[in-house]
C-alpha positions in Angstrom: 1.4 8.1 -17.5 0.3 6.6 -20.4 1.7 3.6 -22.1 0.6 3.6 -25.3 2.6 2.9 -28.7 5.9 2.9 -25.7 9.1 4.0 -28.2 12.5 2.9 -27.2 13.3 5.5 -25.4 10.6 5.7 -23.4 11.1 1.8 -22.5 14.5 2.4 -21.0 13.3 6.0 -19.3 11.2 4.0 -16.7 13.1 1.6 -16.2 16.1 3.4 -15.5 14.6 5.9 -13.6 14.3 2.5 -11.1 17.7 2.4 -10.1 20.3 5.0 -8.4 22.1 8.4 -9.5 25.5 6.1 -8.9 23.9 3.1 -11.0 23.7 5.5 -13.7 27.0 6.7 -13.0 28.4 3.5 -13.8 26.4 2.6 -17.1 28.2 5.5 -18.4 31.7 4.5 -17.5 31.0 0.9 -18.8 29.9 3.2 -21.6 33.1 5.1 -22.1 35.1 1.9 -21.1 34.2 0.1 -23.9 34.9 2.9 -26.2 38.0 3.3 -25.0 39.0 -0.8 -25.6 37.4 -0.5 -29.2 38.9 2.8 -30.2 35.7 4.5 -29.9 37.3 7.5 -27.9 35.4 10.3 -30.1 32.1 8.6 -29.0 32.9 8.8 -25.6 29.9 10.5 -22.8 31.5 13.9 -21.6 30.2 16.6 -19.7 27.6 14.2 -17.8 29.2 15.9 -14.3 27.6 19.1 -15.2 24.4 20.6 -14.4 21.6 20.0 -15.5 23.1 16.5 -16.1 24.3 16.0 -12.4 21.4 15.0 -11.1 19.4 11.3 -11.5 16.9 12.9 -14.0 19.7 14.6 -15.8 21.8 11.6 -16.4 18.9 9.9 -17.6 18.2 12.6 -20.3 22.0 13.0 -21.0 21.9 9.3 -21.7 18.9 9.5 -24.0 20.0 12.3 -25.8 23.6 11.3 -26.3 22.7 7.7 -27.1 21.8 6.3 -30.7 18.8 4.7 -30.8 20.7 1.8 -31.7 23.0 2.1 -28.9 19.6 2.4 -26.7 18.0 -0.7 -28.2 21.5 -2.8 -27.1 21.4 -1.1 -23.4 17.8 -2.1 -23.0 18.4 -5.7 -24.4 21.0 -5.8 -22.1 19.5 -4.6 -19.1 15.8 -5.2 -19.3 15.2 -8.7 -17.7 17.5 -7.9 -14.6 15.9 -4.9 -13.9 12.4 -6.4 -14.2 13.2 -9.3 -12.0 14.7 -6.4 -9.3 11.5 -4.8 -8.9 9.4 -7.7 -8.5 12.1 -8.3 -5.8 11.3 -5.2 -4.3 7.4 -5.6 -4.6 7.4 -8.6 -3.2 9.2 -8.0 0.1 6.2 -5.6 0.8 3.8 -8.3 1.2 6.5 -10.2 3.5 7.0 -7.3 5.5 10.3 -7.3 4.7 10.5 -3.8 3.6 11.8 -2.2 6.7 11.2 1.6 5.7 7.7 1.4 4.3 4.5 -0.6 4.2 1.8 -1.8 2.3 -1.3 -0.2 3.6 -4.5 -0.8 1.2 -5.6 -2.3 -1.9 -8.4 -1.1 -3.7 -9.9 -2.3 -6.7 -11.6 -0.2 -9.3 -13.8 -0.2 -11.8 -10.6 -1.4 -14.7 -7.3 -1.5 -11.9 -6.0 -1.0 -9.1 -5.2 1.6 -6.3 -2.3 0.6 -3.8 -1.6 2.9 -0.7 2.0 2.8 1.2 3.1 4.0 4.3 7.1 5.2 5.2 8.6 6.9 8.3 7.5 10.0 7.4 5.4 9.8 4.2 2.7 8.4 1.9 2.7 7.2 -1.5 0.2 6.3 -3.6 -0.1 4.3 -6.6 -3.0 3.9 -9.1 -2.7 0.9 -12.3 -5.4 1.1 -14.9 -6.1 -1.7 -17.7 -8.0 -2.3 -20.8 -11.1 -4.1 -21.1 -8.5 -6.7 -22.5 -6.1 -6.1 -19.7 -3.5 -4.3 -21.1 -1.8 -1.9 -18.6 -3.3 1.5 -20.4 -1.9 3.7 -17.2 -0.1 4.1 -14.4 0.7 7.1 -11.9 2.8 7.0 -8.4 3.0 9.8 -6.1 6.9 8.9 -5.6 10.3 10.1 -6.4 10.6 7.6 -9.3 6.9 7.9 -9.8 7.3 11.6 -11.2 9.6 10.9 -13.3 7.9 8.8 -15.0 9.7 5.8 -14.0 8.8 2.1 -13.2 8.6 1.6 -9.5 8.3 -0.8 -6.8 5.1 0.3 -5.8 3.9 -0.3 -9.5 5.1 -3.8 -9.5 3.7 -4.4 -6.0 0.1 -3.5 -8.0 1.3 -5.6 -11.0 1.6 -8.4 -8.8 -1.6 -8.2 -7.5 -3.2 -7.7 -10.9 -1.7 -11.1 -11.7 -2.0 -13.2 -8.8 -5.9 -11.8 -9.9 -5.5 -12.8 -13.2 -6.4 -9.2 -14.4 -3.1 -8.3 -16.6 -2.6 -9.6 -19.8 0.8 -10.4 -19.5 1.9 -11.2 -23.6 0.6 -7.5 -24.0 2.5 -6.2 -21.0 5.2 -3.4 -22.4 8.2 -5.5 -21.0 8.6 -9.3 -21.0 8.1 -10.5 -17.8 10.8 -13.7 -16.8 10.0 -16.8 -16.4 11.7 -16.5 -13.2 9.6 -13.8 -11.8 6.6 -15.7 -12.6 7.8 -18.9 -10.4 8.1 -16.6 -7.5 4.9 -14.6 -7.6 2.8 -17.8 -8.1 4.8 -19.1 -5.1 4.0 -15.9 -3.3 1.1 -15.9 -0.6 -0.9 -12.3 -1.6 -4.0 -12.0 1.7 -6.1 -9.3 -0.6 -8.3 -8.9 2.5 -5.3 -8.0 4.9 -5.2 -5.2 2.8 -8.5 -4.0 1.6 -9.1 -0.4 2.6 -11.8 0.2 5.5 -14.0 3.2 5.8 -17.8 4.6 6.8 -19.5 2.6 3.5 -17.7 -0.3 3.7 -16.7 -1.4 7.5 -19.3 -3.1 9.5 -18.6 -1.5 12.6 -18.2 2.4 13.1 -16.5 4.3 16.1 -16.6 7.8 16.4 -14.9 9.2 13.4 -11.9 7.4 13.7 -12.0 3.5 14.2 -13.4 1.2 11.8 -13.8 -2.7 12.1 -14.7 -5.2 9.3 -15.3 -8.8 10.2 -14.9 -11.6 7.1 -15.7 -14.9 9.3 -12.7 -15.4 11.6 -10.5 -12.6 10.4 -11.1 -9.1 12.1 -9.5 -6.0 9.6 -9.1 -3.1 12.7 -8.3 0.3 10.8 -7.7 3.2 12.7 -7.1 7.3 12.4 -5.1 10.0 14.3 -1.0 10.7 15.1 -0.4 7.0 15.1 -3.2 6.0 12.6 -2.7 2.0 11.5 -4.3 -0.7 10.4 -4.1 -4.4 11.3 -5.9 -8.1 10.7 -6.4 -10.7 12.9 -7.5 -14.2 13.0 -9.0 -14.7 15.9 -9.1 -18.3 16.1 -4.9 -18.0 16.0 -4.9 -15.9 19.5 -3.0 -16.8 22.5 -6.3 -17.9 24.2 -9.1 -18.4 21.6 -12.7 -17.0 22.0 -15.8 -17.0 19.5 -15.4 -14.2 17.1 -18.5 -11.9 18.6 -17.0 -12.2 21.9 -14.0 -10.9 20.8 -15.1 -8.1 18.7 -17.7 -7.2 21.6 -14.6 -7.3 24.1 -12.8 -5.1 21.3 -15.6 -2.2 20.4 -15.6 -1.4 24.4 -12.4 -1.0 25.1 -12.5 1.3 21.8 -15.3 2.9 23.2 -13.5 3.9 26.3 -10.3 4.3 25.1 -10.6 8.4 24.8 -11.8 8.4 28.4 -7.8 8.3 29.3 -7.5 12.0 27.8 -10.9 14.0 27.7 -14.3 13.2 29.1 -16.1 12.4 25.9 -16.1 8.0 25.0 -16.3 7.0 21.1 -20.0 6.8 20.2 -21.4 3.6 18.1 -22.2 5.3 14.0 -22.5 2.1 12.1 -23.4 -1.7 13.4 -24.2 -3.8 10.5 -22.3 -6.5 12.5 -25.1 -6.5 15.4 -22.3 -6.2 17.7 -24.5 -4.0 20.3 -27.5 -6.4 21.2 -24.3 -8.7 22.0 -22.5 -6.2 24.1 -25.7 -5.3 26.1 -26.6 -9.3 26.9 -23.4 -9.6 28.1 -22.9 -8.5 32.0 -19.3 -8.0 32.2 -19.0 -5.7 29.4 -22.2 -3.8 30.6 -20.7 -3.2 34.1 -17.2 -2.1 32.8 -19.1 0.1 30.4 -20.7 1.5 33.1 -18.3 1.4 35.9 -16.1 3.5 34.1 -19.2 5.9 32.7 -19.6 6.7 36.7 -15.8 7.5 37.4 -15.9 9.5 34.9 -19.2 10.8 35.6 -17.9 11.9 40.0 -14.3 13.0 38.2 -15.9 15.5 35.5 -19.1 15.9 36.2 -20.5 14.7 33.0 -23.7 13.1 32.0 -22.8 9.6 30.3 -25.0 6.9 31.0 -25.2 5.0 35.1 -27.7 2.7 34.2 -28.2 -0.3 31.6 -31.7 1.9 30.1 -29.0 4.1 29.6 -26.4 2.9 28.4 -28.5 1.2 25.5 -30.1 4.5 24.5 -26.4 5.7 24.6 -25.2 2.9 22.3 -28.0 3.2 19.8 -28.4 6.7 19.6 -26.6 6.9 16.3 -28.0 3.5 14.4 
C-alpha cells in the first residue's frame, strides 16, 4: 500500500483497522452517546448492525462514510497517539517473546527496507516496509488480516522499530507522530538483528542436505532448519551449561545433523556448503570420526547400504559435494 499524499480518511482507515469488530462497536455508541447528551439525535449512526456493515471492514467504511470529515479529523485527534503507542506495544513483545501465539522468525534487509517473516500456530505472515532515499516510509504490505485491509499492524510496527533502532526511518516525515513515549521504550529495547537474520544456501556457512543451515558470527551459532517442525534458533556458545570452543561445538553439531535421518531411512544428510572449514576439523578429531563411522556400519549390517567403513571413506563421503 502506498502512503503517499495520506488524506484523512485514509489516516484513520489503518489505524482503525488495528483494533477489534467490538472496539469499533463502541466508538460508535460513544458516537451516538454524545449525540444524544447534545441534542444531536438526527445525527445519530443507524443501520451499522446490518450487512455489509456488520462486519470489521464494514463498520470501518460505515464510519467513513457516515462521518464528516470534520467529525473524522476530531476522532483521529482523539485517538491517534493511543493507538500508536498500542502497536508499538504489540511489536515490541515479539522481540521479548512475549507474544504467545506468534513469533518473529527473520529480518531481511533490502535494497531501501525491510522484510519481516512471522510464525503462528498454524500460519505465516509476512511483512515487507519500503522507504525513500530520504527515508520516508513510501510502502508497506502485510500478508495478515489487518494487513489486507489496508490497516496498520503489529507486524508493521515490529519492522518500524527495526527501521529505527537502525536509524533508517525518517521519523518527522513518518505519516503519524510517533510519542515521545514510544521512543523511550524502543531506545530502551534490546533488538539482536542477527537472532533474526534469515539463513539459506548463499548466505549460511555451513550446508546440510537440503534442509539444515548453520551460520557462525564469532560465538553466536544462528541453526535454521526445514520440514514438519521447521525452526530456527541462536546460540551463544560461550553461555552453555558446559562451555567448549566454538569449532568444537559446531563440529559436535554438524554430526549429529548428519546422522540425525539415520533414525528414519537409511540415507545421512550429505555436507553441500563448508565455508566454515568445519570438515578438516571433524575429520582430525577421533571421536567424531568413530561415531561417524560406528553408526555408518550399523547401518551399513541393518540395511545393507554402502555409506562409508573407513576414515578414506568417510572423507571422500564428506567432500563429495564441496
Amino acid at each position: 500500500m502506498t502512503l503517499e499524499n495520506p488524506t484523512t480518511s485514509f489516516k484513520l482507515r489503518v489505524l482503525l483497522a488495528s483494533k477489534t469488530r467490538e472496539h469499533l462497536l463502541q466508538i460508535i455508541r460513544d458516537y451516538n452517546e454524545y449525540c444524544k447528551a447534545n441534542d444531536l439525535k438526527d445525527k445519530m449512526l443507524k443501520g451499522y448492525s446490518k450487512k455489509p456493515y456488520n462486519t470489521k471492514e464494514g463498520l470501518i467504511d460505515f464510519l467513513l462514510e457516515r462521518l464528516s470529515d470534520e467529525e473524522q479529523e476530531a476522532i483521529l485527534e482523539k485517538i491517534e497517539m493511543k493507538y500508536i503507542e498500542d502497536l508499538f506495544d504489540v511489536a515490541a513483545a515479539y522481540f521479548l517473546d512475549q507474544n504467545e501465539r506468534e513469533k518473529l522468525e527473520t529480518i531481511t534487509f533490502t535494497e531501501n527496507g525491510v522484510k519481516l517473516s512471522f510464525k503462528g500456530w498454524q500460519w505465516e505472515n509476512e511483512v515487507e516496509l519500503e522507504l525513500t532515499d530520504d527515508g520516508e516510509l513510501k510502502y508497506y504490505n502485510c500478508t495478515c488480516r489487518t494487513g489486507r485491509m489496508e490497516g496498520f499492524c503489529p507486524h508493521l510496527f515490529t519492522g518500524l522499530i527495526v527501521l529505527i533502532k537502525e536509524n533508517k526511518l525518517s521519523l518527522d516525515k513518518f505519516i503519524f507522530t510517533i510519542p515521545d513515549s514510544a521512543l523511550i521504550e524502543i531506545q530502551k529495547l534490546e533488538v539482536d538483528i542477527k537472532k533474526f537474520e534469515d539463513i539459506d544456501v548463499k548466505s549460511a556457512d555451513i550446508v546440510l542436505g537440503n534442509d539444515y543451515f548453520i551460520s557462525v558470527d564469532g560465538n553466536l551459532v544462528t541453526l535454521k532448519w526445514g520440514g514438519e517442525r521447521a525452526g530456527k534458533t541462536t546460540k551463544d556458545v560461550t553461555k552453555e551449561k558446559n562451555p567448549i570452543p566454538v569449532e568444537l561445538w559446531v563440529a559436535k553439531k554438524v554430526v549429529d545433523k548428519i546422522l540425525a535421518p539415520l533414525r528414519d531411512h537409511p540415507q545421512p544428510r550429505e555436507v553441500y556448503k563448508d565455508e566454515y572449514g568445519i570438515v578438516p576439523i571433524i575429520l582430525e578429531n577421533e571421536k567424531l570420526v568413530s561415531k561417524l563411522l560406528k553408526k555408518f556400519n550399523q547401518v551399513n549390517e541393518r540395511e545393507h547400504t554402502n555409506l562409508p567403513s573407513t576414515k578414506k571413506e568417510l572423507e571422500k563421503f564428506l567432500t563429495q559435494h564441496l
